[in-house]
Short mmCIF file of the C-alpha atoms (twelve columns), coordinates in Angstrom:
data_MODEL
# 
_entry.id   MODEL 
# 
loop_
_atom_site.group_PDB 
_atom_site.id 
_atom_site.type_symbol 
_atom_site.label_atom_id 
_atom_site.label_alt_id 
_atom_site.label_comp_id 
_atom_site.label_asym_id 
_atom_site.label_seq_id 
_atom_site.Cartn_x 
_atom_site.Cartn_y 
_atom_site.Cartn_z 
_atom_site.pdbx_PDB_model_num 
ATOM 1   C CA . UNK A 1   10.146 7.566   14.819 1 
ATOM 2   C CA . UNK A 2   13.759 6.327   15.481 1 
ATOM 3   C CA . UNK A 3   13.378 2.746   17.194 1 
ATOM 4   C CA . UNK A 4   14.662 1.853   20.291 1 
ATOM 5   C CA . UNK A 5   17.874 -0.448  20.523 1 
ATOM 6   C CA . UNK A 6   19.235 -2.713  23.286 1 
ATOM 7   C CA . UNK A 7   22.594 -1.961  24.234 1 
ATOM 8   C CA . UNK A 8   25.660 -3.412  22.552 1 
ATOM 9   C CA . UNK A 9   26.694 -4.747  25.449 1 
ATOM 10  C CA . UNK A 10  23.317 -6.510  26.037 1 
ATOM 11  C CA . UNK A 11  23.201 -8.232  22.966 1 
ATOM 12  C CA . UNK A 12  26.921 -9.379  23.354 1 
ATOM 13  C CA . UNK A 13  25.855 -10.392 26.526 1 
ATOM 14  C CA . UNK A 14  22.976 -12.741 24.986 1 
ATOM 15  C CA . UNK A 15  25.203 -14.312 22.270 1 
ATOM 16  C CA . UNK A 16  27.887 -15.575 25.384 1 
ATOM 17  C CA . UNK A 17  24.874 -16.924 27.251 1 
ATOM 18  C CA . UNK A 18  24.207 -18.976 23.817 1 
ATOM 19  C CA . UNK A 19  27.124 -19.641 23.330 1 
ATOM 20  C CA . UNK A 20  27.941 -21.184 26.634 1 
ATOM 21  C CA . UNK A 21  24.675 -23.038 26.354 1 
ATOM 22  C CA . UNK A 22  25.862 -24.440 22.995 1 
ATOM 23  C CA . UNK A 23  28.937 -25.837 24.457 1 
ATOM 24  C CA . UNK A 24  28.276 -29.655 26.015 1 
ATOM 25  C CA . UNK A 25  24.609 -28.390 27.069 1 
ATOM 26  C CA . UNK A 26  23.186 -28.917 23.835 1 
ATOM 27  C CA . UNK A 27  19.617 -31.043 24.205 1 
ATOM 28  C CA . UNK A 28  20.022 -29.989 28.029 1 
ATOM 29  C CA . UNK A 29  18.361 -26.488 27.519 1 
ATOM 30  C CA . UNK A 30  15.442 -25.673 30.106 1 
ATOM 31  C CA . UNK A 31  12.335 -24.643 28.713 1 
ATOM 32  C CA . UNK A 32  13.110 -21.139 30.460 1 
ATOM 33  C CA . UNK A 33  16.086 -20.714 28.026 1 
ATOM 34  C CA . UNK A 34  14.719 -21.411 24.997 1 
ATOM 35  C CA . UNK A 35  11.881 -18.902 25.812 1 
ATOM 36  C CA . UNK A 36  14.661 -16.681 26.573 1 
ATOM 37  C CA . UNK A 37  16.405 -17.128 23.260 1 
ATOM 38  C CA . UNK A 38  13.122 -17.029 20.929 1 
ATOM 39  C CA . UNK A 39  12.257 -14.155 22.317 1 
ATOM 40  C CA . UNK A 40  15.362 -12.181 21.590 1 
ATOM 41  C CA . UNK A 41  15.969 -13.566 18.621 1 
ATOM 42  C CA . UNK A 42  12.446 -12.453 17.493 1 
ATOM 43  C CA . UNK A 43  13.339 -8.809  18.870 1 
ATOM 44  C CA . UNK A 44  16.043 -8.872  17.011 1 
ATOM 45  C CA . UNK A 45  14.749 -9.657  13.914 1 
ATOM 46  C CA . UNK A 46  11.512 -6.420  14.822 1 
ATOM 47  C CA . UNK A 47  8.941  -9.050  15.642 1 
ATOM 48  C CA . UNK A 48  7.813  -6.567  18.725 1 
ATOM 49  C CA . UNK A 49  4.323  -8.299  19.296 1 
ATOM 50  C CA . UNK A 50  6.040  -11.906 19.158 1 
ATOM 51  C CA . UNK A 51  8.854  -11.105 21.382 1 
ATOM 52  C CA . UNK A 52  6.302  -9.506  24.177 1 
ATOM 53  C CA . UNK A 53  4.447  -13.379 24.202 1 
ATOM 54  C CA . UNK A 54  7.665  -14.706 24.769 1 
ATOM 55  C CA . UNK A 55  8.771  -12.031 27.695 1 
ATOM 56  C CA . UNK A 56  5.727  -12.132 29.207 1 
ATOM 57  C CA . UNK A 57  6.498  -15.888 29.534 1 
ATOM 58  C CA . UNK A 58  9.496  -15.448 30.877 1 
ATOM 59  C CA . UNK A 59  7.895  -12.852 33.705 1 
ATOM 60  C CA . UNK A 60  4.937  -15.414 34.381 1 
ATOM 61  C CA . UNK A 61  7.892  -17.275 36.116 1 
ATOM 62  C CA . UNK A 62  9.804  -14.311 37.890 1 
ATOM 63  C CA . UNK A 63  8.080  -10.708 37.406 1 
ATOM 64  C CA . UNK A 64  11.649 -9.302  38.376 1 
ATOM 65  C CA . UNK A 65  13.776 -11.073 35.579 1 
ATOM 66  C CA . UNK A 66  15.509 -7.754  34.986 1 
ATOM 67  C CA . UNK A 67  16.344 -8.734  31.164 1 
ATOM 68  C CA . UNK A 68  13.095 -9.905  30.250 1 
ATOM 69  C CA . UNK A 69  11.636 -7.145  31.803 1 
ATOM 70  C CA . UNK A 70  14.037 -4.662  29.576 1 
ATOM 71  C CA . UNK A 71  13.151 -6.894  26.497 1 
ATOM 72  C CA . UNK A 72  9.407  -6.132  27.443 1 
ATOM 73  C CA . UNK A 73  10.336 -2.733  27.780 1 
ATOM 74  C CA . UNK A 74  12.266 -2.033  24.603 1 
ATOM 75  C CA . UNK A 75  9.369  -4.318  22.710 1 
ATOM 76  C CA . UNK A 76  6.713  -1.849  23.914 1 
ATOM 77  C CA . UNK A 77  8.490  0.998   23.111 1 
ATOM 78  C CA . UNK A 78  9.055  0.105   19.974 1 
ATOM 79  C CA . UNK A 79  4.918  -0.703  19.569 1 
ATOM 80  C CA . UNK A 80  4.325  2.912   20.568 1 
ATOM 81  C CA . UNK A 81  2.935  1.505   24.115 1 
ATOM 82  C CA . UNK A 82  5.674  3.928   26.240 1 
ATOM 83  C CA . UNK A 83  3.001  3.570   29.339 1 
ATOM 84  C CA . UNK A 84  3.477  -0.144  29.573 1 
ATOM 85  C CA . UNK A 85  6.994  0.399   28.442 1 
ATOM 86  C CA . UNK A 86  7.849  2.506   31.629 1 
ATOM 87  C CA . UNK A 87  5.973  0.108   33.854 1 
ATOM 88  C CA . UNK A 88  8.750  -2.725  32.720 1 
ATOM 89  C CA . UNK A 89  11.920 -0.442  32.444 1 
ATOM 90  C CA . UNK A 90  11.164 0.641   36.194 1 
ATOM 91  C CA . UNK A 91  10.776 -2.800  37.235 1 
ATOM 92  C CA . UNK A 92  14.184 -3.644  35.166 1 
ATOM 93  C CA . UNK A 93  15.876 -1.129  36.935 1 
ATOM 94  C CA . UNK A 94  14.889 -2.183  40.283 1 
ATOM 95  C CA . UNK A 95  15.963 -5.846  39.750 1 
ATOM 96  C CA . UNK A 96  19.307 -4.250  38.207 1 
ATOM 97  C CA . UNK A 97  20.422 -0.533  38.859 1 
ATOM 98  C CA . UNK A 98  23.773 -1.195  36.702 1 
ATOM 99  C CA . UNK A 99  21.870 -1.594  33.516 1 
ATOM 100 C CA . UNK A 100 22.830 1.175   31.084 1 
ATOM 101 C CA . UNK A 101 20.283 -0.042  28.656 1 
ATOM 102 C CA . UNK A 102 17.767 0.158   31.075 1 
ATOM 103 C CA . UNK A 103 18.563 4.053   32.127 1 
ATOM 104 C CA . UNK A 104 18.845 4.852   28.506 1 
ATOM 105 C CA . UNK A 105 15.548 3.138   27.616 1 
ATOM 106 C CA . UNK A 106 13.923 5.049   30.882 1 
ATOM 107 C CA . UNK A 107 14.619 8.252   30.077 1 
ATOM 108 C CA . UNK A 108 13.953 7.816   26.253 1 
ATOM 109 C CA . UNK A 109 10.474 6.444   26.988 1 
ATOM 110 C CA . UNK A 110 10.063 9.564   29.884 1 
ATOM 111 C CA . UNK A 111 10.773 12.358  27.253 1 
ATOM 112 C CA . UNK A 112 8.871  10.753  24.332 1 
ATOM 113 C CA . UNK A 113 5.712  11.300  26.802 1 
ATOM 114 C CA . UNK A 114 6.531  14.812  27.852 1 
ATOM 115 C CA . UNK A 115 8.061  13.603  31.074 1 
ATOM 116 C CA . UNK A 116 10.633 16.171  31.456 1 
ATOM 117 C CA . UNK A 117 10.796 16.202  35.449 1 
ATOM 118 C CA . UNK A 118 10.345 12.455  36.084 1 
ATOM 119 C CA . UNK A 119 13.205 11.726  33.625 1 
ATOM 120 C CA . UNK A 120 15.296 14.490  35.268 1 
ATOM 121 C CA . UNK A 121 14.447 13.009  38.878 1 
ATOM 122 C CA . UNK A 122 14.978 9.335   37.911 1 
ATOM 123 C CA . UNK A 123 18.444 10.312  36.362 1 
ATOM 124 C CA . UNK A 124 19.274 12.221  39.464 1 
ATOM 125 C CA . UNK A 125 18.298 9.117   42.130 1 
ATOM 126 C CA . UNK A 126 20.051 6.906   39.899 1 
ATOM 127 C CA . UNK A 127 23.355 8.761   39.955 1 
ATOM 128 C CA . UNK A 128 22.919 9.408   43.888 1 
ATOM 129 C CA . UNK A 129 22.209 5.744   44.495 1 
ATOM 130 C CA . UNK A 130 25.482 4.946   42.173 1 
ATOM 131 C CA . UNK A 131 27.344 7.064   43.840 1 
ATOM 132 C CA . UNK A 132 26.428 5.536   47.341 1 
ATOM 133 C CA . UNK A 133 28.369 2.014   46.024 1 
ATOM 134 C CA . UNK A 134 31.322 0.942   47.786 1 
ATOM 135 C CA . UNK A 135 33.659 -0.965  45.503 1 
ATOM 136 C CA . UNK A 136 33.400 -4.551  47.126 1 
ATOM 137 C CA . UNK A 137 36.733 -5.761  46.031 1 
ATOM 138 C CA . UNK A 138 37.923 -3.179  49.350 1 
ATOM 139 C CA . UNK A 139 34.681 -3.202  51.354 1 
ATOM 140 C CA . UNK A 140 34.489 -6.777  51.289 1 
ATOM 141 C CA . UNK A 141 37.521 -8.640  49.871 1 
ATOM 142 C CA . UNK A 142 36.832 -12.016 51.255 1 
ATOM 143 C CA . UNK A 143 33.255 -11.619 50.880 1 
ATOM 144 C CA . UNK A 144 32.496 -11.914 54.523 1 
ATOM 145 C CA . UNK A 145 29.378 -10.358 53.989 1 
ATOM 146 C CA . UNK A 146 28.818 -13.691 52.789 1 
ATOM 147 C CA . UNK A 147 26.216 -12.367 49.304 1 
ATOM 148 C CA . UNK A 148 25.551 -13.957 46.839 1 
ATOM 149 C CA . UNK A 149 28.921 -12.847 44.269 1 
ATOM 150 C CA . UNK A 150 26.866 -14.185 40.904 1 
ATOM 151 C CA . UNK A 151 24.028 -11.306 41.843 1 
ATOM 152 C CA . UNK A 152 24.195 -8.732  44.475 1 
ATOM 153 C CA . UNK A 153 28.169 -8.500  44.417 1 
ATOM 154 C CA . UNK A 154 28.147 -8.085  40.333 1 
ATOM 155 C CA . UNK A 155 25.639 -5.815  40.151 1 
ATOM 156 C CA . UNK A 156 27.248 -3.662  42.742 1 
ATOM 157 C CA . UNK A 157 30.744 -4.034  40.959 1 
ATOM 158 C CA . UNK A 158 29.035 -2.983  37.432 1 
ATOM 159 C CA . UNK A 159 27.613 0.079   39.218 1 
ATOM 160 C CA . UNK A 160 30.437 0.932   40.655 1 
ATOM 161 C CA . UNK A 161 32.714 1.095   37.293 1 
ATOM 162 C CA . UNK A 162 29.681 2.877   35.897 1 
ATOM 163 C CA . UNK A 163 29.004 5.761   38.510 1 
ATOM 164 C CA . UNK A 164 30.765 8.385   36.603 1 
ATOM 165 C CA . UNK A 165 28.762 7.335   33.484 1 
ATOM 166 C CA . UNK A 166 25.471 7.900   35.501 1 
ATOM 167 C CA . UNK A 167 26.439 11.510  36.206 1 
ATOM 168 C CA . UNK A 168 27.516 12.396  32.443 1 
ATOM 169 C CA . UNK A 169 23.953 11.128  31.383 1 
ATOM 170 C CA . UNK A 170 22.347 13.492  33.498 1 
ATOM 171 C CA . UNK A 171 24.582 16.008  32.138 1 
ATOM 172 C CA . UNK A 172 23.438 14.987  28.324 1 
ATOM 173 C CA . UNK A 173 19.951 14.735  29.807 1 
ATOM 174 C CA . UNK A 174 19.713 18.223  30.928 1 
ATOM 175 C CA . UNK A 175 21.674 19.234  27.699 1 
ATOM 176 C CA . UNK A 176 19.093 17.764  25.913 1 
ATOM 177 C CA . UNK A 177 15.957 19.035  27.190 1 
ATOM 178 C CA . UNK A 178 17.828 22.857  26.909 1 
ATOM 179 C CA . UNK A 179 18.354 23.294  30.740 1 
ATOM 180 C CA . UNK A 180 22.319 24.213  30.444 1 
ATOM 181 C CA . UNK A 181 22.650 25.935  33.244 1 
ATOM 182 C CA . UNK A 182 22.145 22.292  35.339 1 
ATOM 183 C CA . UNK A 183 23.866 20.870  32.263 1 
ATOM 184 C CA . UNK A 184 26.828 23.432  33.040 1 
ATOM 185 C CA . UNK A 185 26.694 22.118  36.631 1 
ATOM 186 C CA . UNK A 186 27.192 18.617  36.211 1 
ATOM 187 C CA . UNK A 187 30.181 19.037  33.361 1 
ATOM 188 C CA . UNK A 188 32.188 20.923  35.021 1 
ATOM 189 C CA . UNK A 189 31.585 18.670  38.147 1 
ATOM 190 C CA . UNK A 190 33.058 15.838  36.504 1 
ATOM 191 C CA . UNK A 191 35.628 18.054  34.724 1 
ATOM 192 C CA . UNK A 192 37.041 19.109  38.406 1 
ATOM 193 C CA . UNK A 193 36.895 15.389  39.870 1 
ATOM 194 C CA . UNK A 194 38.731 13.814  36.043 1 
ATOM 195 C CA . UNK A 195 40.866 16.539  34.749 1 
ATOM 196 C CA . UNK A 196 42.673 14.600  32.355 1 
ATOM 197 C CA . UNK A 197 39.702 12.440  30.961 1 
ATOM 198 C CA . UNK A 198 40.030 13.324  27.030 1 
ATOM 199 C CA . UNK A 199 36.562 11.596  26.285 1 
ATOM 200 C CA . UNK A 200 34.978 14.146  29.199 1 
ATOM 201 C CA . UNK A 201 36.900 17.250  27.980 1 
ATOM 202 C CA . UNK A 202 35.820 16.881  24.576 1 
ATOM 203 C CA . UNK A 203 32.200 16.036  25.116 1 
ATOM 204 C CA . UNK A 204 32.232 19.279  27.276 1 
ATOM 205 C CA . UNK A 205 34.004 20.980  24.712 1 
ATOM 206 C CA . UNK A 206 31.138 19.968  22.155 1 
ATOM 207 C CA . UNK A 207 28.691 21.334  25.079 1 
ATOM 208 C CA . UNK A 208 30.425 24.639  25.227 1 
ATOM 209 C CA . UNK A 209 30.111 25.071  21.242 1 
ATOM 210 C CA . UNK A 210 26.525 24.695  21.301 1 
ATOM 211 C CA . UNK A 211 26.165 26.906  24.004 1 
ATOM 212 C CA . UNK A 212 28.301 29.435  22.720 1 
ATOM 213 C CA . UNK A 213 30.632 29.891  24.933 1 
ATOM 214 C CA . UNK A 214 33.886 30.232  22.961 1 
ATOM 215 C CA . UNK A 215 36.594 30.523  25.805 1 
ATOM 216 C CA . UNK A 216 35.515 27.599  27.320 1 
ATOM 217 C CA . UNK A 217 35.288 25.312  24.358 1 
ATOM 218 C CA . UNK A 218 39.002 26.493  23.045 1 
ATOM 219 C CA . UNK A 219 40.252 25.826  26.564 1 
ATOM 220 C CA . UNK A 220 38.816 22.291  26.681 1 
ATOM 221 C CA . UNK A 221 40.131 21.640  22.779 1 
ATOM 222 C CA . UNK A 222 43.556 22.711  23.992 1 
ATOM 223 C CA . UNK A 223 43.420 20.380  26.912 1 
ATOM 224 C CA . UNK A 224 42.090 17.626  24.970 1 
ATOM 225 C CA . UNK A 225 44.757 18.103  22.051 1 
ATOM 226 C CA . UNK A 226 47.572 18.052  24.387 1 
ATOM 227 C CA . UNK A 227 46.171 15.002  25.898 1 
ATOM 228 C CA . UNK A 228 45.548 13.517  22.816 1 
ATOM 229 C CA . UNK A 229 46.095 15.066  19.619 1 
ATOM 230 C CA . UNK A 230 44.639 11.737  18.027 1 
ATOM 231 C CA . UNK A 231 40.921 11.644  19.525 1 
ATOM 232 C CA . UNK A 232 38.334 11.256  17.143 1 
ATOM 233 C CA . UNK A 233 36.711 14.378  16.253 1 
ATOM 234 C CA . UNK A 234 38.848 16.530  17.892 1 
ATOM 235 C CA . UNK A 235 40.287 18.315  15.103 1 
ATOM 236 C CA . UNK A 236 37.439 18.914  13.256 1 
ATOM 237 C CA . UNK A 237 36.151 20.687  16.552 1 
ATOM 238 C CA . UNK A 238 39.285 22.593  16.339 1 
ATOM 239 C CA . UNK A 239 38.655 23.314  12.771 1 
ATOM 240 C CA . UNK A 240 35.296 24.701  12.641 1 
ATOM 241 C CA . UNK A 241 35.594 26.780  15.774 1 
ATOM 242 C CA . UNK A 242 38.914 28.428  14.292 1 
ATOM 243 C CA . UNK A 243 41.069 27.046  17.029 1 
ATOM 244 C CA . UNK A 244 44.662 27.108  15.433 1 
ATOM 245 C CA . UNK A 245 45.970 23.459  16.403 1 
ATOM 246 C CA . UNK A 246 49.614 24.516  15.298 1 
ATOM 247 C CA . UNK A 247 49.449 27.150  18.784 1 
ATOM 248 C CA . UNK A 248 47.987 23.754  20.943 1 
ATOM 249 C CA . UNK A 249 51.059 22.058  19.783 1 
ATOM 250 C CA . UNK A 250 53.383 24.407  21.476 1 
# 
């Protein structure tokens, strides 16, 4: 069983936070932090069981800390324990809807118990709820709304970069699970609204091959070559699906 990973991002996330602690705020740590930083550095290094004490300590003092709560999440998933794992990714996601890691996590944990539907319908809120987000830099320049911009404002912001993101993973999700005919759906969605996203096209593309549709993958591989004849990947695509780059090149 393949473990489950935080995101890069998280982790880079958690060595700025120590780093910024390290600079002038040595000896001034609160006890909260080093919790924090034992705990991650124990999940780091596969101590599940260890980490959990230290989450759990964290959550004794704020049951919505959305990181410790992923922490807990990933820890239990890792143990085998996806029940108590999906109790503290949904609470994650509700204290931050922008987490990546968290959706990821989610949905792994949902299919490893035979969740199909409820992975399928949390994907689906998610992206709806995404897709609902303003970007606050034009809805609220001056932040007249007067929110907090360290929390409610930054979330927001992440989930707005990240909308388009939500809707490829339920695209993957439904690819994954065999249902292509949804998966077909929400490609070719994002296809119409970023027609020259190379990235898109060629995941697509790689869609199309499995599903065999051979006029749709070569049209995609053309695209993508024009685009960029450099993306990784890309030619091999071409290669194996007897796509002639020399006649993409015209």
């Amino acid at each position: 069983m393949s473990q489950l990973k935080m995101s890069r991002s998280l982790k880079l996330g958690a060595g700025l936070v120590i780093a910024l602690v390290g600079l002038g705020l040595a000896g001034c740590k609160t006890q909260n932090q080093i919790i924090r930083e034992e705990g991650i550095s124990l999940y780091e290094q596969g101590q599940y069981d260890a980490s959990l004490v230290k989450m759990h300590q964290l959550l004794e003092q704020d049951q919505f800390n959305a990181e410790a709560n992923a922490f807990a999440a990933a820890n239990y998933a890792n143990l085998g324990k996806y029940q108590q794992s999906e109790y503290h990714y949904k609470l994650a996601w509700k204290a931050d809807p922008s987490r990546a890691d968290v959706k990821d996590g989610l949905l792994e944990v949902f299919l490893r118990q035979g969740k199909r539907e409820q992975a399928l319908d949390f994907l689906e809120r998610d992206a709806s709820l995404t897709a609902q987000v303003a970007d606050s830099r034009v809805a609220d320049p001056k932040n007249l709304l007067g929110v907090d911009p360290t929390a409610t404002r930054k979330i927001e912001a992440r989930m707005f970069a990240n909308k388009n993101e939500d809707r490829l993973r339920v695209a993957r999700a439904y690819e994954r699970i065999g249902d292509y005919d949804n998966a077909k759906i929400y490609y070719e969605a994002l296809l119409a609204d970023f027609p020259r996203h190379i990235p898109l096209k060629v995941r697509a593309a790689e869609f199309y091959e499995k599903i065999g549709d051979k006029v749709r993958l070569e049209q995609l591989a053309r695209e993508a070559f024009a685009g960029d004849p450099g993306y990784p990947g890309l030619s091999s695509l071409m290669i194996r699906n007897h796509i002639a780059i020399y006649d993409s090149v015209k």
